[in-house]
C-alpha positions in Angstrom: 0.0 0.0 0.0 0.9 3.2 -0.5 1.6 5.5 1.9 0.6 9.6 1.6 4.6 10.3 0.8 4.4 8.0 -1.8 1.6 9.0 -3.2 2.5 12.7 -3.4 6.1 11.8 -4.9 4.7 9.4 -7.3 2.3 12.8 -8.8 5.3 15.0 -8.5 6.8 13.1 -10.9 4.3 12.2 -12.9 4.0 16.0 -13.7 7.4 16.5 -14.0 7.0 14.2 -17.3 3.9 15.3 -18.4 5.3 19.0 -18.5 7.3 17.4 -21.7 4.2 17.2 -23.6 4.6 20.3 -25.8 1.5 20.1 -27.0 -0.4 20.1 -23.6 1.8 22.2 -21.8 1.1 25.0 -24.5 -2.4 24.9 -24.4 -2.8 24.9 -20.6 -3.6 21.7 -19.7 -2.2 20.4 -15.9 -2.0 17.4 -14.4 -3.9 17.9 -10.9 -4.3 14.0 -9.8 -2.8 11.1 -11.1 -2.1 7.2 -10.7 -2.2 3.6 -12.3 -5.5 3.8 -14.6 -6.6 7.1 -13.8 -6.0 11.1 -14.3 -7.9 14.3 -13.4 -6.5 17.6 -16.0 -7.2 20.9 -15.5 -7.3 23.7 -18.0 -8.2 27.0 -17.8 -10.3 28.1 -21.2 -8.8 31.1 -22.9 -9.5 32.7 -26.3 -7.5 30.8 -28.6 -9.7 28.2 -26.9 -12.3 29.1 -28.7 -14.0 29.4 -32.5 -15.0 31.6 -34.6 -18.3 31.9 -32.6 -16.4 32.4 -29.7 -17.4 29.2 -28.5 -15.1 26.8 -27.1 -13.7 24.8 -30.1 -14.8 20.7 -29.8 -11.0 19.3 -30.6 -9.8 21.5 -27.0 -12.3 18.9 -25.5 -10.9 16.1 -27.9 -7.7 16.9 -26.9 -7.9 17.0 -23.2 -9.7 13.8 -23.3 -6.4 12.0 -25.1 -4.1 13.6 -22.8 -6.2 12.1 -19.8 -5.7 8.9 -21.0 -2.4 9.2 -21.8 -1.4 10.5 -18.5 -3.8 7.7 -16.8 -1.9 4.8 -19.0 1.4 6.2 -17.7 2.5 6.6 -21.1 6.1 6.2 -21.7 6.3 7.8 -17.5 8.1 4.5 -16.3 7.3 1.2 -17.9 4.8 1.0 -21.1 4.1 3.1 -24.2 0.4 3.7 -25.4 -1.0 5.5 -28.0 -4.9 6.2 -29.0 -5.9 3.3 -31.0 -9.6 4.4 -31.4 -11.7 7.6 -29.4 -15.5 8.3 -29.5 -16.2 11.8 -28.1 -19.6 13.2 -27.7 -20.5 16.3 -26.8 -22.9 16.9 -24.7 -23.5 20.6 -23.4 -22.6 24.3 -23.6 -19.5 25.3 -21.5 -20.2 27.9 -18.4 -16.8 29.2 -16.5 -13.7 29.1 -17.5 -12.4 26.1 -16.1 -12.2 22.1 -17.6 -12.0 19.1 -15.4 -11.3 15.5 -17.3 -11.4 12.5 -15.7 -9.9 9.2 -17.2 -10.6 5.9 -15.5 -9.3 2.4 -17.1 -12.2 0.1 -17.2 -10.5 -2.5 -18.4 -6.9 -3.1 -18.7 -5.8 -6.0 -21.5 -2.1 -7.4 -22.5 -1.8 -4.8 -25.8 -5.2 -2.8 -25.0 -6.5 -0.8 -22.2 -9.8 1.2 -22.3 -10.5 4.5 -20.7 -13.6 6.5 -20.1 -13.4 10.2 -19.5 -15.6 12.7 -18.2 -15.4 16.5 -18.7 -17.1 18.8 -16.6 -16.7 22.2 -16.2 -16.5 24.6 -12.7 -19.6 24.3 -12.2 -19.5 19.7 -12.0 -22.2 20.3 -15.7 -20.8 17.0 -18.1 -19.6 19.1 -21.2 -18.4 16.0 -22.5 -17.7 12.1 -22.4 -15.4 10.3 -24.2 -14.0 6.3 -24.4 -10.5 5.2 -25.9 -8.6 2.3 -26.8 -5.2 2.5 -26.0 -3.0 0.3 -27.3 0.4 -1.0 -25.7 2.9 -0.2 -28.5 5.8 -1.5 -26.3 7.4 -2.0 -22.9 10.7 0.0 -21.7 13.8 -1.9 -20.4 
């Protein structure tokens, strides 16, 4: 079992990899909780967020979705390598705030694929959207 230390070491350096995703860094999103099988990302909505219509653009919430997963599979963090083998996003509301939550949870873990379901809500706990991915295992680290 772990113990609280543990615990808060084992996040610290989760992050501490995760800042190495250019992509996510750059567009704000943080890793606030993280473990085996699950994440919880935060990102604070700004304009480039958003369309034309000045509404917030459907690939942020894409995006934030894959990043969950990747940070709740670990990816490449100590041991294996996933990537997104397959994602179903649906959107379900109107954003109010300025503030994302996702939430990836493996539901079921396999030899080469894992599957994650992800909830994003916004600062006020509204479901903006939900998502499931495959992940697939591309290989294991020596």
């Amino acid at each position: 079992m772990m113990t609280d230390d543990m615990k808060a070491e084992q996040l610290r350096e989760i992050r501490e990899f995760f800042k190495k995703d250019r992509f996510a860094a750059s567009n704000g999103m943080e890793v606030e909780d993280a473990g085996k099988g699950f994440s919880l990302i935060k990102l604070r909505i700004t304009e480039d967020h958003k369309n034309a219509l000045g509404f917030l653009m459907g690939g942020v919430l894409a995006a934030m979705a894959d990043f969950a997963c990747a940070v709740a599979s670990g990816s490449g963090f100590k041991n294996d390598v996933y990537v997104s083998a397959d994602a179903h996003v649906s959107f379900l509301s109107a954003v109010k705030g300025d503030t994302l939550y996702a939430a990836a949870t493996c539901i079921k873990e396999g030899g080469r694929l894992s599957y994650y379901d992800v909830i994003i809500k916004d600062e006020t706990g509204k479901d903006i959207a939900k998502a499931l991915f495959t992940m697939y295992r591309v290989d294991k680290k020596s």
